[in-house]
C-alpha positions in Angstrom: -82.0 31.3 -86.5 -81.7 28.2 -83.9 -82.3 28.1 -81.0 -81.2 24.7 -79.0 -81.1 23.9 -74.5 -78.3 21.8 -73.0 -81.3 19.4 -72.2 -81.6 19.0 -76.2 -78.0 17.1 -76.3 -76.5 14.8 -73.9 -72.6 14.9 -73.5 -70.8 12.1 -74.8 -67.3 10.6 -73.3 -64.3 12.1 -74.7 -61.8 10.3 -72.1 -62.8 8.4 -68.9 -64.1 11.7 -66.3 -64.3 14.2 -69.8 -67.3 14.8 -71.5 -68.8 17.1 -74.2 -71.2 17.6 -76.9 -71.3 19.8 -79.9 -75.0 21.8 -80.3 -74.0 24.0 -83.3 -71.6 23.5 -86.3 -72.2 22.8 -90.2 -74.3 19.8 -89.5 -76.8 21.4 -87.3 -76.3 25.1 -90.0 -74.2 27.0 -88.5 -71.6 28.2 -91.3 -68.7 30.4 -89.2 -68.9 28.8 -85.9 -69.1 25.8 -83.6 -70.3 25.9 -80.1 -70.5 23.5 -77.3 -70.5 22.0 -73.6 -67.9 20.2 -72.2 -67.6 18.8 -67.9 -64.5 17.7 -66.2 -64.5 15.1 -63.2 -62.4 16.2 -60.3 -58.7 15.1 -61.0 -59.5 14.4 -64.9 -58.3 16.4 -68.0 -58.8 16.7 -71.5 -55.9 15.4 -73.5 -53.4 17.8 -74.5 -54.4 19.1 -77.8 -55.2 21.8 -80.5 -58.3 21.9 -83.2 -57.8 22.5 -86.7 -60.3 23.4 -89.6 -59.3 22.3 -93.1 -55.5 23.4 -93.5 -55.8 25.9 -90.5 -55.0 25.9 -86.7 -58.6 27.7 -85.3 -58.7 29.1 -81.8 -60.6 27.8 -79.1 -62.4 30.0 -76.5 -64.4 29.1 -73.4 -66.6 30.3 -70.1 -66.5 28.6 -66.8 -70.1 28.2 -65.5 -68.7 25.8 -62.3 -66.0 24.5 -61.0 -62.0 25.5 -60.5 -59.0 24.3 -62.8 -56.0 24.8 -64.9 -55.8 25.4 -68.1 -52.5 24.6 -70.2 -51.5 26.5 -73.4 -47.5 25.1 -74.5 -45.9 26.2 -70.8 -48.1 28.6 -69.7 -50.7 27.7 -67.4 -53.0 30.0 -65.6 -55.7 28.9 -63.0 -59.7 29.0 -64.1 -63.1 29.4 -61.9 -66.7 30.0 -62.5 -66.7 33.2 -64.2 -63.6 32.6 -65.9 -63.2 33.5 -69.6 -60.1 32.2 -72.0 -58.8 31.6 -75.5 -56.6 29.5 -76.1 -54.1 31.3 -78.7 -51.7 31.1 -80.6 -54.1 28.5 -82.7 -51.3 26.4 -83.6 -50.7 25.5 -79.8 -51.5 22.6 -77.7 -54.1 22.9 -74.5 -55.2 21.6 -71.7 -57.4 21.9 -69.0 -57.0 19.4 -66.5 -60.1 19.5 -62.9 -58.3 20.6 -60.0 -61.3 21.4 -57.7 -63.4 19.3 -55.9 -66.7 19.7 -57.8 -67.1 19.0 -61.7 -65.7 21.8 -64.1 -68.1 23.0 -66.4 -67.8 25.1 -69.6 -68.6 26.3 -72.9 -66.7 26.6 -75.6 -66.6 27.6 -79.5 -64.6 27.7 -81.8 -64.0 30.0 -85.1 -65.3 27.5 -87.8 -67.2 24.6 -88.1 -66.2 20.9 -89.0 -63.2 21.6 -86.7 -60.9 18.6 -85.8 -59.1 17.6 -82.3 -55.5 16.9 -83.0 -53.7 15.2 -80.0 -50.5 15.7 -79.2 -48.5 12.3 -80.0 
């Protein structure tokens, strides 16, 4: 067992107004899943994208802990707030969430698998 706090890990930029930070996959032992933070400035969103493990399209879920948004799988979008749980599926589709509140949008997420890769969309 392992047992990290947010504190532990500071988020890193993933875009200008997106950050994130991984605290469990393969390299810190976790074998079957990864699990991390991720904030949103107000008006910012992650890049359209979709993760991938190997040769496989993996599913990404998350939980709002602040914040309001929208969150983008192909053409569906559906509105997020603290409280607010979601996966994105099918696997093979590309996401978004893009900020649309006033205050910083805060999650965590995870992911079935470890070493997984962000593919953007070209």
């Amino acid at each position: 067992m392992r047992v990290t706090n947010r504190a532990d890990k500071p988020l890193g930029d993933v875009v200008p107004g997106v950050r994130r930070a991984i605290f469990f996959d393969a390299s810190e032992g976790s074998a079957q899943l990864t699990f991390g933070a991720a904030e949103i400035d107000p008006g910012k969103e992650i890049p359209v994208h979709r993760h991938k493990v190997g040769d496989r399209y993996v599913e990404e879920g998350f939980f709002v802990l602040e914040g309001e948004g929208e969150v983008r799988v192909g053409d569906q979008a559906s509105p997020i707030r603290a409280g607010s749980f979601c996966v994105m599926s099918p696997a093979e589709g590309f996401h978004s969430i893009r900020n649309t509140g006033s205050k910083t949008l805060k999650f965590v997420m995870c992911f079935a698998g470890t070493g997984v890769q962000m593919e953007r969309k070209a």
